[in-house]
PDB file of N, CA, C and O in Angstrom:
ATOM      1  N   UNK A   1       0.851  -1.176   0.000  1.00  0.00           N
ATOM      2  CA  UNK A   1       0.000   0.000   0.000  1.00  0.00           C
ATOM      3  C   UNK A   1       0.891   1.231   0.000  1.00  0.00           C
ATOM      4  O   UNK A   1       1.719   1.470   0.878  1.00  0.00           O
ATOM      5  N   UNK A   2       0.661   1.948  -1.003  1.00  0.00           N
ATOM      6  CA  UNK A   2       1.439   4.149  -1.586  1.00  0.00           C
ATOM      7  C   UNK A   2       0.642   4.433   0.507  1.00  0.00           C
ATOM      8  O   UNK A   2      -0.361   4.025   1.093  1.00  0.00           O
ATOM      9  N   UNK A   3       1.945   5.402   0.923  1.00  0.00           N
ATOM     10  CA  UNK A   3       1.416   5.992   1.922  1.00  0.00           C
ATOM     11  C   UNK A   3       0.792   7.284   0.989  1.00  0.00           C
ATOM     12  O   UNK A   3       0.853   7.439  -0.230  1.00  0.00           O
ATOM     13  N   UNK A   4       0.139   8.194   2.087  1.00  0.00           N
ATOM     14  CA  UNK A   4      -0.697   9.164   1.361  1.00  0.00           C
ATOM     15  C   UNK A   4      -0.163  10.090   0.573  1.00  0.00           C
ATOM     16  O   UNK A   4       1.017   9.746   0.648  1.00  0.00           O
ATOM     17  N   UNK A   5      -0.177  11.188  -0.260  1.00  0.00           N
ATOM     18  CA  UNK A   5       0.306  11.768  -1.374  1.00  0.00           C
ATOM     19  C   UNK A   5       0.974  12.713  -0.639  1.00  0.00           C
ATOM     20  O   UNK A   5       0.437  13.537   0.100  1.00  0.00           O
ATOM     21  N   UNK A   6       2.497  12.554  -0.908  1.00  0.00           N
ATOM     22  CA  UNK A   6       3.421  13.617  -0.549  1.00  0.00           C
ATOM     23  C   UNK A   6       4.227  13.120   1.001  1.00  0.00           C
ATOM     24  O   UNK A   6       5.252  13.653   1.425  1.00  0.00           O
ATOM     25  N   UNK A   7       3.500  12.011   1.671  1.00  0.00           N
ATOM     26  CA  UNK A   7       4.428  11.539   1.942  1.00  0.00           C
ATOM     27  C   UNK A   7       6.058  11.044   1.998  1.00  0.00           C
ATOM     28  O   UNK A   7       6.585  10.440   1.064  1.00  0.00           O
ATOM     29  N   UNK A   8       6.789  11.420   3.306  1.00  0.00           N
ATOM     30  CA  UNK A   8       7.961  11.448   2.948  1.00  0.00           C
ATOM     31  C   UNK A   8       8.872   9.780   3.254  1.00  0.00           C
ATOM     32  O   UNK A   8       8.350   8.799   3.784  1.00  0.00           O
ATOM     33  N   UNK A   9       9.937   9.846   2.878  1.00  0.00           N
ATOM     34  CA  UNK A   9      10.784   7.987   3.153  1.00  0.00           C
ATOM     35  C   UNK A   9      11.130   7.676   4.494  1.00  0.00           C
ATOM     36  O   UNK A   9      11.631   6.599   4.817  1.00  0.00           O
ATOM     37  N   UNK A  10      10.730   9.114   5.713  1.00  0.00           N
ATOM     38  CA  UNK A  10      11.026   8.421   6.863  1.00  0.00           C
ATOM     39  C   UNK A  10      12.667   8.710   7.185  1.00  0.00           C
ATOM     40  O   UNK A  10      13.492   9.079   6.348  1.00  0.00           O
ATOM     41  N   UNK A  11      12.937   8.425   8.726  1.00  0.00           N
ATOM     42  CA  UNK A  11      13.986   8.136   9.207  1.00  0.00           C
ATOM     43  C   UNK A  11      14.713   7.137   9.427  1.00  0.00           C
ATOM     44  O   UNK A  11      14.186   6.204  10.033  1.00  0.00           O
ATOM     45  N   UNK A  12      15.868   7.037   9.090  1.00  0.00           N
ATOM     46  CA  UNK A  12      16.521   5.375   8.753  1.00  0.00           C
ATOM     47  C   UNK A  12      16.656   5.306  10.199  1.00  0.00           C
ATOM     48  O   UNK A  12      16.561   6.247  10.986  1.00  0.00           O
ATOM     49  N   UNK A  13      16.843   4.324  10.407  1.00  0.00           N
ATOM     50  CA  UNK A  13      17.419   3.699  11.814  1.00  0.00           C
ATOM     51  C   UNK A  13      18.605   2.699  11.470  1.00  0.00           C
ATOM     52  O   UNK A  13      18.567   1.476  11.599  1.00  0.00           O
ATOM     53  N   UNK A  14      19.887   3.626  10.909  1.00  0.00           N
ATOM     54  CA  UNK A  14      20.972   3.077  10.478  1.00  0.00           C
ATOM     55  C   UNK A  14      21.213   1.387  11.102  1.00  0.00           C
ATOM     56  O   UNK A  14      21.325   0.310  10.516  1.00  0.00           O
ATOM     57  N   UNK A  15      21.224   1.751  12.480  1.00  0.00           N
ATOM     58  CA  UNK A  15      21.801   0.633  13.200  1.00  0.00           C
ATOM     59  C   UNK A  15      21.068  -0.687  13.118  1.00  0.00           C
ATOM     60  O   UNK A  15      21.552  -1.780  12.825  1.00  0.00           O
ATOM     61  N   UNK A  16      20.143  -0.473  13.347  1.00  0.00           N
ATOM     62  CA  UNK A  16      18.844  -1.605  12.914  1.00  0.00           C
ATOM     63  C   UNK A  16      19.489  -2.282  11.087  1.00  0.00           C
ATOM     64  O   UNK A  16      20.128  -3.271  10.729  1.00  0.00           O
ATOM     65  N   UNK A  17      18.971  -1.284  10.492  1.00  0.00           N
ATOM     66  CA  UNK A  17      19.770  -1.238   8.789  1.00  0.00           C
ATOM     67  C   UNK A  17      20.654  -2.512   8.623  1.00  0.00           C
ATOM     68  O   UNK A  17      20.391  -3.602   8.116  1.00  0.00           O
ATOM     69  N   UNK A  18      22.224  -1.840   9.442  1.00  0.00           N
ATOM     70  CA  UNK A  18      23.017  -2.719   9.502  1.00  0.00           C
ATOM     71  C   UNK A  18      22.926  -3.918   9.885  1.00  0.00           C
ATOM     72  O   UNK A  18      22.988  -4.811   9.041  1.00  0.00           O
ATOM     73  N   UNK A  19      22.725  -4.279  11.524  1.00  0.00           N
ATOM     74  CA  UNK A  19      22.616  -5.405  11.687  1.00  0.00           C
ATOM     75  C   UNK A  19      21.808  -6.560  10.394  1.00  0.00           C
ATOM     76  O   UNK A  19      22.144  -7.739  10.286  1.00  0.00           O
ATOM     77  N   UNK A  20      21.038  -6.086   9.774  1.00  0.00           N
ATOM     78  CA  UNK A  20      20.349  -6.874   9.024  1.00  0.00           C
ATOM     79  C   UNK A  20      21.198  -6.917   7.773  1.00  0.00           C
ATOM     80  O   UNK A  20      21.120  -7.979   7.153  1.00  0.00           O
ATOM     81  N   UNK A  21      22.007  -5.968   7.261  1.00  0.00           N
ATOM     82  CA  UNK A  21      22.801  -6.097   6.161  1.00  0.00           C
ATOM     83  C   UNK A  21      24.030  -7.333   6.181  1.00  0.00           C
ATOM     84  O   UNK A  21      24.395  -8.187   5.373  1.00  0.00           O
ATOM     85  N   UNK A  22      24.456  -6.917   7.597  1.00  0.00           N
ATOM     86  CA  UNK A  22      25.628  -7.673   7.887  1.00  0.00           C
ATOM     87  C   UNK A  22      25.113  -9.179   8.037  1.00  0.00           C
ATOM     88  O   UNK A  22      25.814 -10.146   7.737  1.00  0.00           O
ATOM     89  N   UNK A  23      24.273  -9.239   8.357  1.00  0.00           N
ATOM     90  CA  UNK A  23      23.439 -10.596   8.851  1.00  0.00           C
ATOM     91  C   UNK A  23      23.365 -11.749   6.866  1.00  0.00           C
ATOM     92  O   UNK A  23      23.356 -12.948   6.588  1.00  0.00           O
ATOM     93  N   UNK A  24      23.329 -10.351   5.984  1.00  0.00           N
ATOM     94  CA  UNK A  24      23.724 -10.961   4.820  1.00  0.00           C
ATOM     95  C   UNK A  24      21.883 -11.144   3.840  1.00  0.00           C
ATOM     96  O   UNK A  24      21.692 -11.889   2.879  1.00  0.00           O
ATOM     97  N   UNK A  25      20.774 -10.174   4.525  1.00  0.00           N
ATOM     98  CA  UNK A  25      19.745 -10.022   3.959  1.00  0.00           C
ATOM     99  C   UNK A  25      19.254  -8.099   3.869  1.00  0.00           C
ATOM    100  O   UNK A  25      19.611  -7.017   4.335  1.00  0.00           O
ATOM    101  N   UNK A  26      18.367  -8.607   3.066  1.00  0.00           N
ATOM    102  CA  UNK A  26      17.729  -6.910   3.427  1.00  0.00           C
ATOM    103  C   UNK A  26      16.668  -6.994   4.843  1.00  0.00           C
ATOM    104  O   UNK A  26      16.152  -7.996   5.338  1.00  0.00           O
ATOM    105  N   UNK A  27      16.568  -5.574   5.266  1.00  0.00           N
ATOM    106  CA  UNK A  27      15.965  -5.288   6.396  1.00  0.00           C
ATOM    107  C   UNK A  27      14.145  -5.741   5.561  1.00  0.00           C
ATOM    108  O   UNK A  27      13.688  -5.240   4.533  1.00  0.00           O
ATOM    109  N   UNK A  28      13.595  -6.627   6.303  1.00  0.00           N
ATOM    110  CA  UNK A  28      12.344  -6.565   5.331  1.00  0.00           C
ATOM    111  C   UNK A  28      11.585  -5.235   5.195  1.00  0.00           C
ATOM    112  O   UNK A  28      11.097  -4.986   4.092  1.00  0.00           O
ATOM    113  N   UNK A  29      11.430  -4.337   6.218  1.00  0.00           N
ATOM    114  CA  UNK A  29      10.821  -3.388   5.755  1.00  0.00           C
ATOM    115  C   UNK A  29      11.106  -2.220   4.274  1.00  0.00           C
ATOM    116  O   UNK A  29      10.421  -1.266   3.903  1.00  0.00           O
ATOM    117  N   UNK A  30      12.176  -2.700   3.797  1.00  0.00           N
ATOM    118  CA  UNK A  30      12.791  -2.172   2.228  1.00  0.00           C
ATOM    119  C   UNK A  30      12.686  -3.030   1.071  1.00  0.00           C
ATOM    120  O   UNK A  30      12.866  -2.698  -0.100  1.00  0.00           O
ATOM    121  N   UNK A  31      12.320  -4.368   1.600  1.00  0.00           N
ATOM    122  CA  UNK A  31      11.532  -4.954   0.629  1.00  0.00           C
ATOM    123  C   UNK A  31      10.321  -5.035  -0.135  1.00  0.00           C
ATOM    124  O   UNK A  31       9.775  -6.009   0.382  1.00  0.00           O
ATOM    125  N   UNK A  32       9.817  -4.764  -0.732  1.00  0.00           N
ATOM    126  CA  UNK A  32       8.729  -3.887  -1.781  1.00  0.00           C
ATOM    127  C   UNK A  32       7.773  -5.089  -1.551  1.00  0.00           C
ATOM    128  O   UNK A  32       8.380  -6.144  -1.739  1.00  0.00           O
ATOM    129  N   UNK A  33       6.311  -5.293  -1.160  1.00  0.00           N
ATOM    130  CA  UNK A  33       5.610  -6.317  -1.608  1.00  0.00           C
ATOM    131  C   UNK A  33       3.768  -5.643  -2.216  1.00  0.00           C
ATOM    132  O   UNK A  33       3.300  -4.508  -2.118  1.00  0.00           O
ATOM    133  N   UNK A  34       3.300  -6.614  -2.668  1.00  0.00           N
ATOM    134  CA  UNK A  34       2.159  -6.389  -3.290  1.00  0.00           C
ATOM    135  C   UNK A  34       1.480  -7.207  -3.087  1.00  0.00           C
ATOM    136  O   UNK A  34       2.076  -8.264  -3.288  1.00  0.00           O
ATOM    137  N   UNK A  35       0.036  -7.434  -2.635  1.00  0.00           N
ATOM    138  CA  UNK A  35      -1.017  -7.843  -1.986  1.00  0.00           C
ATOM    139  C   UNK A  35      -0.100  -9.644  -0.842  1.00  0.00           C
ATOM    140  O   UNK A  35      -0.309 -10.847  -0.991  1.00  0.00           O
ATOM    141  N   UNK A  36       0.801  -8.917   0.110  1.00  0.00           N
ATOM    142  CA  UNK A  36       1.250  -9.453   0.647  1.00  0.00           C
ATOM    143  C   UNK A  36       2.223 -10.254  -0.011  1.00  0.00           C
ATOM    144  O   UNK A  36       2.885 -10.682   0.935  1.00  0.00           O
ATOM    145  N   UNK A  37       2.647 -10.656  -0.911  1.00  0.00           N
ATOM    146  CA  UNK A  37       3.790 -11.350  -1.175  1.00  0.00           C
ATOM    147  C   UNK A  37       4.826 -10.422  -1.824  1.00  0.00           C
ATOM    148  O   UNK A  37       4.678  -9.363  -2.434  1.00  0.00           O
ATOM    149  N   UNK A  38       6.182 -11.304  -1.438  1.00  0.00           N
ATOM    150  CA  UNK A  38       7.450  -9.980  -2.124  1.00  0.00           C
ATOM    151  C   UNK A  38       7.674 -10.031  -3.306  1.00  0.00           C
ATOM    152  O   UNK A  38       7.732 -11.048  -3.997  1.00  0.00           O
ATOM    153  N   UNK A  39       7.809  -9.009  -3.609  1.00  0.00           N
ATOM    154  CA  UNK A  39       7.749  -8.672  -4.922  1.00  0.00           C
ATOM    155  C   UNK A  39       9.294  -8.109  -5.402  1.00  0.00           C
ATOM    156  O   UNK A  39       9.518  -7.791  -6.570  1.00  0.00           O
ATOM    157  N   UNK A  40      10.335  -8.034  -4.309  1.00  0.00           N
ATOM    158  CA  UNK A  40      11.496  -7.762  -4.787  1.00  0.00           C
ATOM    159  C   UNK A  40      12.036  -7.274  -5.932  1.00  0.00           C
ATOM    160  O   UNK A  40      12.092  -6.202  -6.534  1.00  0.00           O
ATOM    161  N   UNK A  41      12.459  -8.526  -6.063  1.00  0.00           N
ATOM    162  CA  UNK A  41      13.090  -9.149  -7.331  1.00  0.00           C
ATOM    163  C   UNK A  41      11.962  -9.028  -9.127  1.00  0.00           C
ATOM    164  O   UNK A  41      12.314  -9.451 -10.228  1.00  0.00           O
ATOM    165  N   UNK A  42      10.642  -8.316  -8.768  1.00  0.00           N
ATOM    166  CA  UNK A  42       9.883  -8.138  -9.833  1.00  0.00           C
ATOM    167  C   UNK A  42       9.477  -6.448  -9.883  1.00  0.00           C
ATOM    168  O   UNK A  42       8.349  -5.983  -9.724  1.00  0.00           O
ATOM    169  N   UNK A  43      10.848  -5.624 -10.173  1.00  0.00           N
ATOM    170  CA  UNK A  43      10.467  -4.563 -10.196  1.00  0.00           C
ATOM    171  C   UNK A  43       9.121  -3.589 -11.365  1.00  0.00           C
ATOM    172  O   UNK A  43       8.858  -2.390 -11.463  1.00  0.00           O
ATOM    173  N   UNK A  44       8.549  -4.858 -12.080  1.00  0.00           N
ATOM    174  CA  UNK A  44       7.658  -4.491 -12.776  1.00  0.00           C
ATOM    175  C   UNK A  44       6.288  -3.928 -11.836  1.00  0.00           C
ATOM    176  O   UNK A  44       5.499  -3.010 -12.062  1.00  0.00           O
ATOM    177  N   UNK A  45       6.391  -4.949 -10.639  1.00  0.00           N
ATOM    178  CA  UNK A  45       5.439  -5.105  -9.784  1.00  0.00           C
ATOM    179  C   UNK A  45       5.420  -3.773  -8.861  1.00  0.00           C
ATOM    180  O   UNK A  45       4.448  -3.623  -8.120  1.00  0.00           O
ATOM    181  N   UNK A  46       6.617  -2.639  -8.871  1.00  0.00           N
ATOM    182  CA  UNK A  46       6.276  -1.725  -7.414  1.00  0.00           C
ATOM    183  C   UNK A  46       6.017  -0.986  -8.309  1.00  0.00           C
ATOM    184  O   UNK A  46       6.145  -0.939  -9.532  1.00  0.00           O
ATOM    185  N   UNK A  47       5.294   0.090  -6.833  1.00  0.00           N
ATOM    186  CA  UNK A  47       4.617   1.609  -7.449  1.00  0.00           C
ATOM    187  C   UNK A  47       5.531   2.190  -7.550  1.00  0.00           C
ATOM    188  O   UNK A  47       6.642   1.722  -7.800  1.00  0.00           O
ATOM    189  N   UNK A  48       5.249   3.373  -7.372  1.00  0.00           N
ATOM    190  CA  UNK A  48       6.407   4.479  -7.717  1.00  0.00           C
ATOM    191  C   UNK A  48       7.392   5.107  -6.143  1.00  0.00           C
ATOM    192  O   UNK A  48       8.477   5.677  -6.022  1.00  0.00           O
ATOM    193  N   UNK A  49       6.077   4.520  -4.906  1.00  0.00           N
ATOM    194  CA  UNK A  49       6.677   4.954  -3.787  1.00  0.00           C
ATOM    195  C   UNK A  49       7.797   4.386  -3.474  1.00  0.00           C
ATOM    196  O   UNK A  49       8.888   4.916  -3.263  1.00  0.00           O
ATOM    197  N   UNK A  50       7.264   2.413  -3.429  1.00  0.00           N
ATOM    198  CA  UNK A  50       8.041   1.730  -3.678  1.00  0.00           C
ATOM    199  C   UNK A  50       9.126   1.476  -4.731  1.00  0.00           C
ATOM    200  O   UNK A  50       9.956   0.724  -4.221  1.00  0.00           O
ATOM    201  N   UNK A  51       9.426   1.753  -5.844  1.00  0.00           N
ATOM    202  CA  UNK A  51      10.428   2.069  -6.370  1.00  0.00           C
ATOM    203  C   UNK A  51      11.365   3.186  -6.269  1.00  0.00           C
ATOM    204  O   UNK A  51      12.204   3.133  -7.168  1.00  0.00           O
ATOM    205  N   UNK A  52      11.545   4.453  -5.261  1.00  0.00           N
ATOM    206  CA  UNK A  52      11.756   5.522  -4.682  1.00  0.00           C
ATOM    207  C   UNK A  52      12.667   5.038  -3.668  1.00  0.00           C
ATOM    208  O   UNK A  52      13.885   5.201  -3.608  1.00  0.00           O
ATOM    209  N   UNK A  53      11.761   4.309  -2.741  1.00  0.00           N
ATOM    210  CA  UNK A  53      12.194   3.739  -1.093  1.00  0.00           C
ATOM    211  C   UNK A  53      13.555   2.715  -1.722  1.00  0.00           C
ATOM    212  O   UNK A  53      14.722   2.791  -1.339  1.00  0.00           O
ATOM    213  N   UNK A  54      12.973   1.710  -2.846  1.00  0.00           N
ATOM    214  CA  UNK A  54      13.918   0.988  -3.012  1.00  0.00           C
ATOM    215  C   UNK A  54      15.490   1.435  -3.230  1.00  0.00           C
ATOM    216  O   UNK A  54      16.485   0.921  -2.720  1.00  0.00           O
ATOM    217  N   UNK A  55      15.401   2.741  -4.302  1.00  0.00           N
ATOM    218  CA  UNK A  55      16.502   3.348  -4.516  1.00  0.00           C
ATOM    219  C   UNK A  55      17.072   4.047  -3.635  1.00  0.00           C
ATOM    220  O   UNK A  55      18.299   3.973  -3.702  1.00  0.00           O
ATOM    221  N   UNK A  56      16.682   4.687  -2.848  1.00  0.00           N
ATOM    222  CA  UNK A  56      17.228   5.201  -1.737  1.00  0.00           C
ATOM    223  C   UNK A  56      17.489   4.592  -1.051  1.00  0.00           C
ATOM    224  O   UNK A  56      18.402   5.151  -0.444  1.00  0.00           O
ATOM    225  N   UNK A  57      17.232   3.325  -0.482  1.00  0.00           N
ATOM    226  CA  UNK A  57      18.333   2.061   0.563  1.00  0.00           C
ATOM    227  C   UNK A  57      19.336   1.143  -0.501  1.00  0.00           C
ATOM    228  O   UNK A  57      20.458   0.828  -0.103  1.00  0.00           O
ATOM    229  N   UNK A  58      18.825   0.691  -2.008  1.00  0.00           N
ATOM    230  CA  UNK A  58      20.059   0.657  -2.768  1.00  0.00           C
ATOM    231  C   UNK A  58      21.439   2.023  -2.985  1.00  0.00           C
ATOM    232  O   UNK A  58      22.613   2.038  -3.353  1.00  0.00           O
ATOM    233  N   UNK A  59      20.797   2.653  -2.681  1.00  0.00           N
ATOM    234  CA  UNK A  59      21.914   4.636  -2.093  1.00  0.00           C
ATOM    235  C   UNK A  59      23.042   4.163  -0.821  1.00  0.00           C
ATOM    236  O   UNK A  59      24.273   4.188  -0.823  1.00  0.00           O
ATOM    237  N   UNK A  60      22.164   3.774   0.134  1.00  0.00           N
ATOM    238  CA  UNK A  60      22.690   3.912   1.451  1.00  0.00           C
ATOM    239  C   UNK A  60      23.428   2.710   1.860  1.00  0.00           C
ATOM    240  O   UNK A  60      24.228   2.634   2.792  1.00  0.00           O
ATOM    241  N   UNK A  61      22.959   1.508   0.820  1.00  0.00           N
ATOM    242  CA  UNK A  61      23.783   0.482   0.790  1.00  0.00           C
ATOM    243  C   UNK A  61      25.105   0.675   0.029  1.00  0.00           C
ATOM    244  O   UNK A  61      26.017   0.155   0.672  1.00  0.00           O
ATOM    245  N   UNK A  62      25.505   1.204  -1.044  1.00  0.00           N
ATOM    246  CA  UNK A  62      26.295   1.486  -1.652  1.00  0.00           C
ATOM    247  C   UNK A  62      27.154   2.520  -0.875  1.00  0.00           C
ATOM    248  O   UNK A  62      28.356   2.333  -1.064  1.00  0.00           O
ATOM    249  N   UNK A  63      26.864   3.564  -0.049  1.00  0.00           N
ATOM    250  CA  UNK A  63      27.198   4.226   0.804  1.00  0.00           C
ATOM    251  C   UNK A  63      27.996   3.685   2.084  1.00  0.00           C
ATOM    252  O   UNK A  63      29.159   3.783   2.476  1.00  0.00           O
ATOM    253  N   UNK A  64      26.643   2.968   2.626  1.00  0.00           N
ATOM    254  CA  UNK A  64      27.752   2.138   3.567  1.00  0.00           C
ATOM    255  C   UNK A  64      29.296   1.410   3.260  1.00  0.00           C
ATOM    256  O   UNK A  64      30.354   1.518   3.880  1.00  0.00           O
ATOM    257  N   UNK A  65      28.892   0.512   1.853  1.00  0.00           N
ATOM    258  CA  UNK A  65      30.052  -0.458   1.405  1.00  0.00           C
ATOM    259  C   UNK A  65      31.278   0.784   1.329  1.00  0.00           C
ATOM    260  O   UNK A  65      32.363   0.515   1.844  1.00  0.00           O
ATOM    261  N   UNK A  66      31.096   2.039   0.727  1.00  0.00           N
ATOM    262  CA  UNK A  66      32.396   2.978   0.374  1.00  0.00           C
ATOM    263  C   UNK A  66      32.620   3.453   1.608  1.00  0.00           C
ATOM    264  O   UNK A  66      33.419   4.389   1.614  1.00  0.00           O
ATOM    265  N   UNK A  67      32.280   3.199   2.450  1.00  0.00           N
ATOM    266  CA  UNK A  67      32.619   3.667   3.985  1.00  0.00           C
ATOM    267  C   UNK A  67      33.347   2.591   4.873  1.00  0.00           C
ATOM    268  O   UNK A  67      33.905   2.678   5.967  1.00  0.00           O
ATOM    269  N   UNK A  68      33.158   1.639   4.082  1.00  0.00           N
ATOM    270  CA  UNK A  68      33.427   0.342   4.986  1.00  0.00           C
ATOM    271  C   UNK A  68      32.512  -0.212   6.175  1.00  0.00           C
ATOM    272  O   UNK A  68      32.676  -0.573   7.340  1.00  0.00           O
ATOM    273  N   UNK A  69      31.835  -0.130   5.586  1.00  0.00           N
ATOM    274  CA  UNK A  69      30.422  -0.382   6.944  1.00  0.00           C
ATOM    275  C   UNK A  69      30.101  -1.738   6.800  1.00  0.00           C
ATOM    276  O   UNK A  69      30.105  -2.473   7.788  1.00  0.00           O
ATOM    277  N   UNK A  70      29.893  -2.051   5.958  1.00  0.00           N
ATOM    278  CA  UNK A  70      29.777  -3.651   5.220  1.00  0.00           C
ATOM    279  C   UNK A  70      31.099  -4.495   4.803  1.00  0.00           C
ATOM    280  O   UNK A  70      30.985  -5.608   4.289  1.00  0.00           O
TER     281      UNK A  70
END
């Protein structure tokens, strides 16, 4: 479910983030799904919010790795 129009992506909770990165998965809440099942890996399947959210933690993942966080 699109949160309401103009809604913003929220505050990361880096640390949370990590542990789940390092753990060697995504945090599920950055995983995109549609009428309950994940839809990941079928970017045909997200909206536009969800394709937004996705890119911006594919950002912060790439971010972390050049930092050495990962």
């Amino acid at each position: 479910m699109d949160p309401r129009p103009g809604a913003s992506l929220g505050v990361v909770n880096v640390h949370h983030e990590l542990a789940y990165l390092r753990a060697g998965s995504d945090p599920p809440w950055e995983r995109p799904h549609k009428g309950g099942v994940d839809v990941t890996y079928r970017p045909d399947l997200w909206t536009p919010y969800q394709r937004e959210r996705r890119a911006s933690f594919e950002a912060r993942v790439l971010e972390y790795r050049q930092r050495g966080l990962l």
